[in-house]
C-alpha positions as CSV (number, residue, x, y, z in Angstrom):
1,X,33.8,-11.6,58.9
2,X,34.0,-13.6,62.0
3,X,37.4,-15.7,63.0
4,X,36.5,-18.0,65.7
5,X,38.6,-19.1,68.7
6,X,40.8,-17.6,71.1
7,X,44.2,-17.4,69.2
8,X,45.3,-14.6,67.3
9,X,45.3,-14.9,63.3
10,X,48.2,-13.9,62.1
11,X,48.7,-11.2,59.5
12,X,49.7,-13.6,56.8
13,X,46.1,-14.7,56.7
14,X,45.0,-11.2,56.4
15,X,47.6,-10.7,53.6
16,X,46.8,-13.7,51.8
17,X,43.1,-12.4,51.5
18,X,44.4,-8.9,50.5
19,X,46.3,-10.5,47.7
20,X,43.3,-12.4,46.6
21,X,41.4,-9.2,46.2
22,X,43.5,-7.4,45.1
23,X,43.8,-9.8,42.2
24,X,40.3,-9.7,41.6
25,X,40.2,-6.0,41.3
26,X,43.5,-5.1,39.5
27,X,41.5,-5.6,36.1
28,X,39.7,-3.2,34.5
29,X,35.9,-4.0,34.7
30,X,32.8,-3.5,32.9
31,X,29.3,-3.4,34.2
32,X,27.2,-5.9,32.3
33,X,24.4,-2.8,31.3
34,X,27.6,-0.5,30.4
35,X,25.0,1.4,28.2
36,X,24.2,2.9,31.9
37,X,28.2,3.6,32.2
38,X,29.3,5.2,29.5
39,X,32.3,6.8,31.0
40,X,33.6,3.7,31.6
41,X,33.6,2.8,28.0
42,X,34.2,5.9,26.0
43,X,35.2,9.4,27.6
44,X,33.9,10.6,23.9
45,X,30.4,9.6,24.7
46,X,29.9,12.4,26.4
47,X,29.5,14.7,22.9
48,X,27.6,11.7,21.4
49,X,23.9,13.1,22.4
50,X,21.7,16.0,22.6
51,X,20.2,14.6,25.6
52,X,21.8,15.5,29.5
53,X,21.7,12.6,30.9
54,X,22.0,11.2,34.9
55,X,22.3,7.5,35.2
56,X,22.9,5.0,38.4
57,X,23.7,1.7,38.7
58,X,24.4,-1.1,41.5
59,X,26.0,-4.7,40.8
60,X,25.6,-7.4,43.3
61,X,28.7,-10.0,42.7
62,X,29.4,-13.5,44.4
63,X,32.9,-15.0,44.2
64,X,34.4,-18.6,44.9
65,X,36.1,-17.1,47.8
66,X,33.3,-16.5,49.7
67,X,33.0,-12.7,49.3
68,X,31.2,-10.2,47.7
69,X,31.9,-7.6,45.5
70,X,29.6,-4.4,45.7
71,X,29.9,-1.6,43.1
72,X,27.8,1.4,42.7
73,X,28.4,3.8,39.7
74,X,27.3,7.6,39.2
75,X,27.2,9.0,35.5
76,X,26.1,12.8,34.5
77,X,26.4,14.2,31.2
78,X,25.5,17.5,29.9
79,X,25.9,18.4,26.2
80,X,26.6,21.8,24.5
81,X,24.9,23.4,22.1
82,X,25.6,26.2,19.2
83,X,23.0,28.9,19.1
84,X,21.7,26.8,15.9
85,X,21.2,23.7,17.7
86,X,24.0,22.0,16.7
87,X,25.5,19.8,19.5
88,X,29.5,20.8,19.2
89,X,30.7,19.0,22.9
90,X,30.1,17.6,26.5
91,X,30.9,17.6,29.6
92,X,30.6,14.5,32.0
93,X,31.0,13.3,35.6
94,X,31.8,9.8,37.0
95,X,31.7,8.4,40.5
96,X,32.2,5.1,41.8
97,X,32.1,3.1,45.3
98,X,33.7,-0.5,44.7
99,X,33.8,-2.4,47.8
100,X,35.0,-6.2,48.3
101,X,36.0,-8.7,50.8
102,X,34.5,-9.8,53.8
103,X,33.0,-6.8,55.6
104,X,34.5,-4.7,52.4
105,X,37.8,-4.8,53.2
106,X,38.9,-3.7,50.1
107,X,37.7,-0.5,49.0
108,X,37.8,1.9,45.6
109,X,36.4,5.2,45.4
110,X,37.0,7.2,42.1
111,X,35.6,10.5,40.8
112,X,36.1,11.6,37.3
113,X,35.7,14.3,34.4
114,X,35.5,13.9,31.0
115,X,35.2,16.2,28.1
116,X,33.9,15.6,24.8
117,X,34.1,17.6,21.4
118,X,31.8,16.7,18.6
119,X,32.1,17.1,14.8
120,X,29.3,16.5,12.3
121,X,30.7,13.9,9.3
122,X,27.3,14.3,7.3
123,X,23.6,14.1,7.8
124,X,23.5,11.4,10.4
125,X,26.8,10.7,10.3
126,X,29.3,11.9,13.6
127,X,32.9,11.8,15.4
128,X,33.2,12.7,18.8
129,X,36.7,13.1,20.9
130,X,37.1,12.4,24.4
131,X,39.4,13.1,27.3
132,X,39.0,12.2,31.2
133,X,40.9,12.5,34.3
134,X,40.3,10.4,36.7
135,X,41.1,10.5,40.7
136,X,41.1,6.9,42.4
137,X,41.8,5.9,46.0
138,X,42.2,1.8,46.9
139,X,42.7,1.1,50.3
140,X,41.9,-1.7,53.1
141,X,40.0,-1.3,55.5
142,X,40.1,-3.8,58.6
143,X,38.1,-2.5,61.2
144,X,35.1,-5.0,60.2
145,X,37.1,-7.7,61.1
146,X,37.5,-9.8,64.3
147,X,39.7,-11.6,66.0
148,X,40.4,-14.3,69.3
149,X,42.2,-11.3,70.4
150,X,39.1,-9.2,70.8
151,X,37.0,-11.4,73.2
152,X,37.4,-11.2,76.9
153,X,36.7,-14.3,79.3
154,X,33.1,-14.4,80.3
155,X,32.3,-10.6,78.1
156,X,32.8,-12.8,74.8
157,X,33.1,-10.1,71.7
158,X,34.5,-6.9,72.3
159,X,34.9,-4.7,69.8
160,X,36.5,-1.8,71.3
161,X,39.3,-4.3,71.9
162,X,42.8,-4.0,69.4
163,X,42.5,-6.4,66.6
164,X,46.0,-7.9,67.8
165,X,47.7,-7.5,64.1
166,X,49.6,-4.8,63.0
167,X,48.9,-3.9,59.1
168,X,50.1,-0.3,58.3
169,X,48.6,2.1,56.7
170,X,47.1,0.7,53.4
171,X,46.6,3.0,50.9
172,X,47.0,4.3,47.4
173,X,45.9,7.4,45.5
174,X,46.6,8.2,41.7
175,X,45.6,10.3,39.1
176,X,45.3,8.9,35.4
177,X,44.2,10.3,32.3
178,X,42.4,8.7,29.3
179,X,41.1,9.4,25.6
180,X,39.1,8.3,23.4
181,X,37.1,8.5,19.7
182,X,33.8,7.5,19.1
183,X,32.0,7.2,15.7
184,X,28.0,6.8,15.3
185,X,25.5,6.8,12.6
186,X,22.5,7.8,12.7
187,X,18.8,6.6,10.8
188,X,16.5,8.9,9.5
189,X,14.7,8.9,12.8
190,X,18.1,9.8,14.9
191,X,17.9,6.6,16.0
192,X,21.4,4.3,16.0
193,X,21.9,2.1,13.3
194,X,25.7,2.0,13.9
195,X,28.6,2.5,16.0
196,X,32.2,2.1,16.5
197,X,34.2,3.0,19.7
198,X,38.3,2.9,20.7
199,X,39.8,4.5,23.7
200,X,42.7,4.0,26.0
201,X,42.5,4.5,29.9
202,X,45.3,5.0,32.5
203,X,47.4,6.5,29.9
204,X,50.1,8.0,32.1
205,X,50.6,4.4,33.9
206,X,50.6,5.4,37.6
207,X,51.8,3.9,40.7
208,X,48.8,1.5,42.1
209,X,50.7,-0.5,45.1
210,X,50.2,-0.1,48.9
211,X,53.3,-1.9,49.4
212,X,55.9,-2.2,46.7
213,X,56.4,0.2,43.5
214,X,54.2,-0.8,40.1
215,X,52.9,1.1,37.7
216,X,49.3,0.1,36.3
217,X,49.1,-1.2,32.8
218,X,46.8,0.8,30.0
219,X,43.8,-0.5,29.0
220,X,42.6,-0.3,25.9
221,X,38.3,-0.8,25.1
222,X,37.0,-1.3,21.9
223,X,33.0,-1.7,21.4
224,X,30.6,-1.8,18.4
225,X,27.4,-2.5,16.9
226,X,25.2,-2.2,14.1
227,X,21.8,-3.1,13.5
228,X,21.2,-5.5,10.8
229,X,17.0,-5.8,11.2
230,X,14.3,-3.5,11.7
231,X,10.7,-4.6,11.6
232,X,7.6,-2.3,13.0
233,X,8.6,-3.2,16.0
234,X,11.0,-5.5,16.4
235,X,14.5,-4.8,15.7
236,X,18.2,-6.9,16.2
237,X,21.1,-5.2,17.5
238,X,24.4,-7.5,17.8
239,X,27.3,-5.8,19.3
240,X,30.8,-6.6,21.1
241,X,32.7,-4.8,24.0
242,X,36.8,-5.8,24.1
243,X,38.8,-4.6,27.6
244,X,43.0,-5.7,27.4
245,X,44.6,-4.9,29.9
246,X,48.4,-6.3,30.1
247,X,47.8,-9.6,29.1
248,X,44.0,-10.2,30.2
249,X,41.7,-9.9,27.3
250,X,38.2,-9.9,27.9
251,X,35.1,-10.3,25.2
252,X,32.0,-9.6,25.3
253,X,29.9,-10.1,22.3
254,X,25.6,-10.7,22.0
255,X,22.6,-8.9,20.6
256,X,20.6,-6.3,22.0
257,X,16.8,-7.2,21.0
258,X,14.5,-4.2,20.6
259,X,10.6,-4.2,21.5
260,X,8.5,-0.9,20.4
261,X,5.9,-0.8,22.5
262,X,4.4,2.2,20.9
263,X,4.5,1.9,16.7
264,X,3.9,5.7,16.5
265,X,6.5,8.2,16.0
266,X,8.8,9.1,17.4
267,X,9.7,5.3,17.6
268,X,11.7,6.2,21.2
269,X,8.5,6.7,22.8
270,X,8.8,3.4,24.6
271,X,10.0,0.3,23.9
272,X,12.2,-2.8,26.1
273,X,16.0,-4.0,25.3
274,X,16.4,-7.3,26.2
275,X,20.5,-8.0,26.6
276,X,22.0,-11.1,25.6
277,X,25.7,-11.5,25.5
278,X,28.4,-14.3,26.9
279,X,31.5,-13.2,28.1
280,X,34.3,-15.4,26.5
281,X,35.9,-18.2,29.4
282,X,33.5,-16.2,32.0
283,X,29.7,-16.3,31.8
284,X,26.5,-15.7,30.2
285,X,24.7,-12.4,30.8
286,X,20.5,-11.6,30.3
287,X,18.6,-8.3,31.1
288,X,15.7,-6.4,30.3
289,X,15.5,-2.6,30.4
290,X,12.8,-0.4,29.8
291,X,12.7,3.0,28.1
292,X,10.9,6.2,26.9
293,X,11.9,9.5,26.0
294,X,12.9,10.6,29.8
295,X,13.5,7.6,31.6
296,X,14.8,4.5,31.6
297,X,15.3,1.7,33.9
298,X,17.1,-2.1,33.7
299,X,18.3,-5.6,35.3
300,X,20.4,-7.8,34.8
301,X,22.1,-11.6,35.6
302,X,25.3,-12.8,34.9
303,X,25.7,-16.8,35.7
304,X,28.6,-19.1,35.2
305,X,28.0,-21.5,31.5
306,X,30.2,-23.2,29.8
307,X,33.2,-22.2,31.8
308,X,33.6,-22.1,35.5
309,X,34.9,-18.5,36.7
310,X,35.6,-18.3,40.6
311,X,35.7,-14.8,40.5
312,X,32.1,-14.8,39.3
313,X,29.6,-17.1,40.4
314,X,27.0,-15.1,40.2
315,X,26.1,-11.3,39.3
316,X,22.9,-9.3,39.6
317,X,22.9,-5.5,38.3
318,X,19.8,-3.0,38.9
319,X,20.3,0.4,37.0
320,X,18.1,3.9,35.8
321,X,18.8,6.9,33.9
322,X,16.8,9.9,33.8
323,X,17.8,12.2,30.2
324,X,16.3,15.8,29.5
325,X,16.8,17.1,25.8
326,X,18.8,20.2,26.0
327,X,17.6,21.5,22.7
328,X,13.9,22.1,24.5
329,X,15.5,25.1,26.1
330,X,17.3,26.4,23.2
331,X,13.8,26.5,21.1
332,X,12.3,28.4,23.7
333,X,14.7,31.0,23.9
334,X,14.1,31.6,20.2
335,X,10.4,31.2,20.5
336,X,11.0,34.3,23.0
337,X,13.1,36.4,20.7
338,X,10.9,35.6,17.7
339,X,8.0,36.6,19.9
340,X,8.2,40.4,19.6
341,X,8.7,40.0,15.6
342,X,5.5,37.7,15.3
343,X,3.5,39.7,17.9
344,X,2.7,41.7,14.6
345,X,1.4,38.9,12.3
346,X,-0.2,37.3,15.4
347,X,-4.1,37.8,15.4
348,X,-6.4,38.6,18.7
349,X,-8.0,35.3,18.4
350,X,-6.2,32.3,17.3
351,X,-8.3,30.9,14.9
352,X,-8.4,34.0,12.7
353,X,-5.6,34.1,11.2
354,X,-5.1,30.6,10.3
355,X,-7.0,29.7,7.3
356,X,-10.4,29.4,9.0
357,X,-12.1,32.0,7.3
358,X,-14.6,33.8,8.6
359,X,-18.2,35.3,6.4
360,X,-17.9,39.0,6.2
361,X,-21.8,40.1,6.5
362,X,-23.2,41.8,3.0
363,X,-23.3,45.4,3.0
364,X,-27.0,47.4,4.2
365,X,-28.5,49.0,1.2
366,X,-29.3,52.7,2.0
367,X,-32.8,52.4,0.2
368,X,-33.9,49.7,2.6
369,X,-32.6,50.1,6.0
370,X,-31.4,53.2,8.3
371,X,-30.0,51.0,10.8
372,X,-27.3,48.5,10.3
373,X,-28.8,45.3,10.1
374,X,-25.9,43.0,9.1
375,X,-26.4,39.1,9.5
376,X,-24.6,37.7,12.4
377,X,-21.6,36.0,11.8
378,X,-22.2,32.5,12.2
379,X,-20.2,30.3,15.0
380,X,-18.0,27.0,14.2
381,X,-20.5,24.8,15.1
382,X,-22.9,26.3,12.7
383,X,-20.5,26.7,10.0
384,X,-19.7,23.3,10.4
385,X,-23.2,22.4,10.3
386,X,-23.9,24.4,7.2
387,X,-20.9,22.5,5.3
388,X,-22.8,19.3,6.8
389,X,-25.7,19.8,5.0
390,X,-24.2,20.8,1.7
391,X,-22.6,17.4,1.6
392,X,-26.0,15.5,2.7
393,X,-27.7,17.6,0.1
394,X,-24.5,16.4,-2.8
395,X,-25.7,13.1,-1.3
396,X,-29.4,12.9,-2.0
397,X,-28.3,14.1,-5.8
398,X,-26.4,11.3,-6.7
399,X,-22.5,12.4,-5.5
400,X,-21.7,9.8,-2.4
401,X,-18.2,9.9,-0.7
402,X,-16.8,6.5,1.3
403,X,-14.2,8.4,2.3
404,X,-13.5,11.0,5.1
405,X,-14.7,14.2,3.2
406,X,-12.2,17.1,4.5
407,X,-14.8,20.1,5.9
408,X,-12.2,22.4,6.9
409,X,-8.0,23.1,7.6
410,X,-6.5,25.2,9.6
411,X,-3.3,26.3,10.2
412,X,-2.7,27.5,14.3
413,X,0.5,29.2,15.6
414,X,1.1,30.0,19.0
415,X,3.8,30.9,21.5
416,X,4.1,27.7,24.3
417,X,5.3,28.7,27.6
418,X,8.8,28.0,28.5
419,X,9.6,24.7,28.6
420,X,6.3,23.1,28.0
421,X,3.8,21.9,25.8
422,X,0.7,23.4,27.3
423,X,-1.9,25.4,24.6
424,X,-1.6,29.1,25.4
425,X,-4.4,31.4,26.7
426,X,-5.1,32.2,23.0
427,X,-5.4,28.9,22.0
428,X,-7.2,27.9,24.8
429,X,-9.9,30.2,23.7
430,X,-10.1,28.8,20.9
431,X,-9.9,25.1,21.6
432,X,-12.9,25.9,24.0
433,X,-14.6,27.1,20.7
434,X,-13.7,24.0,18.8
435,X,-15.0,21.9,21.4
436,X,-18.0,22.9,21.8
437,X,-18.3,22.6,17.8
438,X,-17.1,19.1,17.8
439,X,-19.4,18.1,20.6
440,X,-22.5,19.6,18.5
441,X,-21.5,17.7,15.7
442,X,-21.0,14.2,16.5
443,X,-20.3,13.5,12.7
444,X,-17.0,15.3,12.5
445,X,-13.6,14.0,13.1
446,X,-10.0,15.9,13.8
447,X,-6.5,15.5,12.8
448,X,-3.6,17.4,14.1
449,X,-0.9,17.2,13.2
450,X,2.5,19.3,15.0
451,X,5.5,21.1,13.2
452,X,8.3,23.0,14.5
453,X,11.2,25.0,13.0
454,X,14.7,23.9,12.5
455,X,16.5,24.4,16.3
456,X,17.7,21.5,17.6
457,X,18.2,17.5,16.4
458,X,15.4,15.9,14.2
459,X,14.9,13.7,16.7
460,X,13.9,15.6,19.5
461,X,11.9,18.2,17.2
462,X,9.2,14.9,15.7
463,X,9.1,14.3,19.8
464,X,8.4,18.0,20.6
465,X,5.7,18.4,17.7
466,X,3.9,15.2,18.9
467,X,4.0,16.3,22.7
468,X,2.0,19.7,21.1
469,X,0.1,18.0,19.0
470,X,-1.2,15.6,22.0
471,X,-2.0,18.8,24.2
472,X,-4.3,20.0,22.1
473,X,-5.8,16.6,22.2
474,X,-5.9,16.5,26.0
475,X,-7.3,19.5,26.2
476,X,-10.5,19.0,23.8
477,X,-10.7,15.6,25.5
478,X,-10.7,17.2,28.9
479,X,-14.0,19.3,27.4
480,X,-16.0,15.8,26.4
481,X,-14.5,15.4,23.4
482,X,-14.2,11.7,22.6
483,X,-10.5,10.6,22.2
484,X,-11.0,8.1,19.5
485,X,-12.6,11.4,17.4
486,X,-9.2,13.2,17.5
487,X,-5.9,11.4,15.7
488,X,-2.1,13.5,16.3
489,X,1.0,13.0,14.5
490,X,4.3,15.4,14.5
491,X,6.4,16.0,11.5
492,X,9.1,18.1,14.0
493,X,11.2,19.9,11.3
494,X,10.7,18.0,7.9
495,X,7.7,20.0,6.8
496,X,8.6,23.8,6.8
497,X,7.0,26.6,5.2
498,X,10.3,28.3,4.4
499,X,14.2,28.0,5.0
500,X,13.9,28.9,8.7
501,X,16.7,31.7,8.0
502,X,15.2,34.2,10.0
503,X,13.3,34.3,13.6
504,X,9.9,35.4,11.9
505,X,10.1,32.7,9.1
506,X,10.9,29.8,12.7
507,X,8.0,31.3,13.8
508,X,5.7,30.3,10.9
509,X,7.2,27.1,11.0
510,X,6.1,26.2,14.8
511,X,2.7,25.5,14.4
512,X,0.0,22.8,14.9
513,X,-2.4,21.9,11.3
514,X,-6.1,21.0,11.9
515,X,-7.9,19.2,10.1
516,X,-11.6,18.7,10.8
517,X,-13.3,15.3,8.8
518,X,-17.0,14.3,7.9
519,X,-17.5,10.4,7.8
520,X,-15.8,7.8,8.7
């Protein structure tokens, strides 16, 4: 901020403009994409998701006074899990840097932890509990500002100079401690179809004031939403967030419209949110974010309509998130203990085992030959050609098929390495094999289609068999197999072979089906 002339302002000013912000920041805010906050909104939604989350967000805010608010906000969220993949709590970290005023003269730092514990209503149903403690610090900060005082005749502007006003110290640190309970619902795909939240911040009502003594009011936040359309991809979202604080109520109510940009499954593969919502007596808000399975990243402007609100003339928010499924980790360490007890059912070659039966040569007879002359067994690609020609033969004889005629299945398990999706040196082998076969036998198509066992959420086990699923397909696509020749799909944990009670009977469960398709 620059004063201009050569007489001193007087601290009044100063104070004045201290009041102002301070009346600007005494309320208790919410960022416009608060999906990217959810600290701020819920210490229970910490326990709401299998997924460990880090998320970072920056909002940009004009006022009618002239100045500018700046706020940056740090969220991490880790979830726990039971050994059977249940999530059962969560931990979570908060930052934030609020800074306002000319030069930022006002300034909020806070750092807080939450704690989350989660209990399962029914299938897809949930409650999650929440506490947080929070540690904030306000104080003003004057050393961007300048007065007459600090220029010198014929030097102009010197800095090093004393400001000429005599403020104090100005500062004020608190602890305060909230809760919360949040309630969600879950579709058959683990994706929200409902949710409900109520919690209460600044419980203990500490002492905020540089100056004089007052304690800060609670605040009490109440969101929701529900989804009430779901097309292939298109689906409607409408859904309110409610902050009192003393006697300021603010509402935020819209509709969060959903774009699937892959109509596959998992649905969460990737898709776009666009945010619409009007903030009662305040202003309107529109964004776009963009999502997939591991990232996400959104904007946001909030503008003044119907009402004109000095403290916001103007907002613009830029956030990203980054999540992780936890549960990938806890499926490998099982694939590892289950390892040694499959290691017996596990054949030398992959596709031995599986259903892909091999011919056993006919036996020598001693009247006609010393020496072992046994008929070679023949390779996939011949096999496949054999089957090939018994169809074309059924053909010329009066039997025609229009549709896809199924050659061969096969049922591959394996042992991924940790915390991947990459096909294993026996399956490579074996892919190479089928390659080759496919690339002989231009007539033949491929479906595969991934399973897994029963550790961890549905959701994340359909995403886990389609990521294993898709490497095979990479791979044989790497070896000139066409990619319009091979179709994937995962069924995650809603196909097993058995009840998953033991490690071997998981084992059977993670695997990949094949199978290979004559015509079109």
């Amino acid at each position: 901020m620059f004063w201009s002339g050569r007489h001193s302002v007087v601290s009044t000013t100063v104070l004045a403009l201290i009041l102002a912000t301070m009346s600007v920041q005494a309320q208790y805010f919410q960022f416009s994409q608060y999906n990217f906050t959810p600290q701020r909104v819920n210490p229970a939604l910490v326990a709401s998701s299998d997924d460990a989350q880090l998320s970072f967000i920056y909002r940009n805010q004009s006022t009618g006074g002239g100045f500018r608010i700046n706020s940056n906000s740090l969220n991490a969220m880790y979830p726990f899990l039971s050994p059977k993949g249940k999530r059962w709590s969560g931990l979570g970290l908060s930052f934030l840097d609020d800074r306002s005023g000319q030069a930022g003269i006002f300034a909020t730092q806070e750092v807080g932890l939450a704690y989350g514990v989660n209990i399962f209503v029914s299938r897809g149903q949930s409650i999650s509990l929440g506490a947080k403690m929070l540690y904030q610090s306000r104080r003003m900060d004057i050393n961007g500002l300048h007065t007459g005082s600090q220029y010198a005749p014929d030097r102009g502007l010197d800095p090093a100079l004393a400001l000429g006003e005599e403020l104090g110290d100005l500062k004020s640190d608190y602890f305060t401690f909230s809760m919360g309970m949040h309630w969600q619902r879950l579709d058959e795909d683990d994706e929200m179809a409902a949710y409900l939240d109520l919690s209460f911040f600044d419980l203990n009502r500490p002492d905020e004031q540089f100056i004089s003594s007052s304690e800060l009011n609670p605040t009490m936040v109440a969101a929701g939403g529900v989804r009430v359309f779901r097309g292939d991809k298109v689906s409607v979202f409408p859904q309110v967030l409610y902050t009192r604080s003393a006697d300021n109520n603010v509402v935020n109510a819209g509709a969060m419209f959903r774009y699937d940009l892959k109509a596959s499954r998992p649905r969460n593969e990737q898709y776009l949110n666009f945010l619409t919502s009007y903030v009662f007596g305040r202003s309107a808000i529109l964004g776009v974010q963009f999502h997939n399975a591991r990232f996400g990243v959104g904007v946001s402007y909030d503008f003044p309509f119907l009402n004109h609100n000095v403290a916001n003339n103007g907002a613009i928010e830029v956030g990203v998130v980054f999540k992780k499924p936890v549960a990938r980790s806890l499926d490998n360490k099982k694939n590892q203990r289950a390892k040694a007890a499959a290691a017996e059912q596990k054949p030398k070659r992959l596709g031995a085992s599986v259903g892909v039966k091999k011919p056993v040569a006919p036996p020598v007879s001693r009247d006609t030959a010393k020496v072992s002359t046994s008929k070679p067994v023949p390779t996939m690609s011949e096999r496949l050609r054999q089957k090939q020609d018994s169809i074309a033969a059924k053909g010329i004889a009066g039997v025609i098929q229009h549709d896809p005629l199924v050659l061969e299945k096969a049922t591959l398990r394996f042992n991924f390495e940790f915390n991947s999706a990459s096909p294993g040196e026996d399956a490579r082998e074996y892919l190479d094999e089928l390659a080759k076969a496919l690339n002989d036998n231009p007539e033949l198509r491929l479906k595969l289609v991934g399973h897994t066992d029963n550790v961890g959420s549905d959701k994340f086990n359909l995403r886990l068999s389609l990521e294993r699923a898709q490497a095979f397909k990479t791979y044989l696509v790497e070896r000139g197999v066409n990619a319009s020749r091979v179709t994937v799909d995962g069924k995650g944990m809603r196909e097993p072979l058995n009840d998953n009670k033991t490690p071997e009977k998981q084992a059977l469960n993670r695997r990949v089906e094949m199978t290979i398709l004559f015509g079109q």
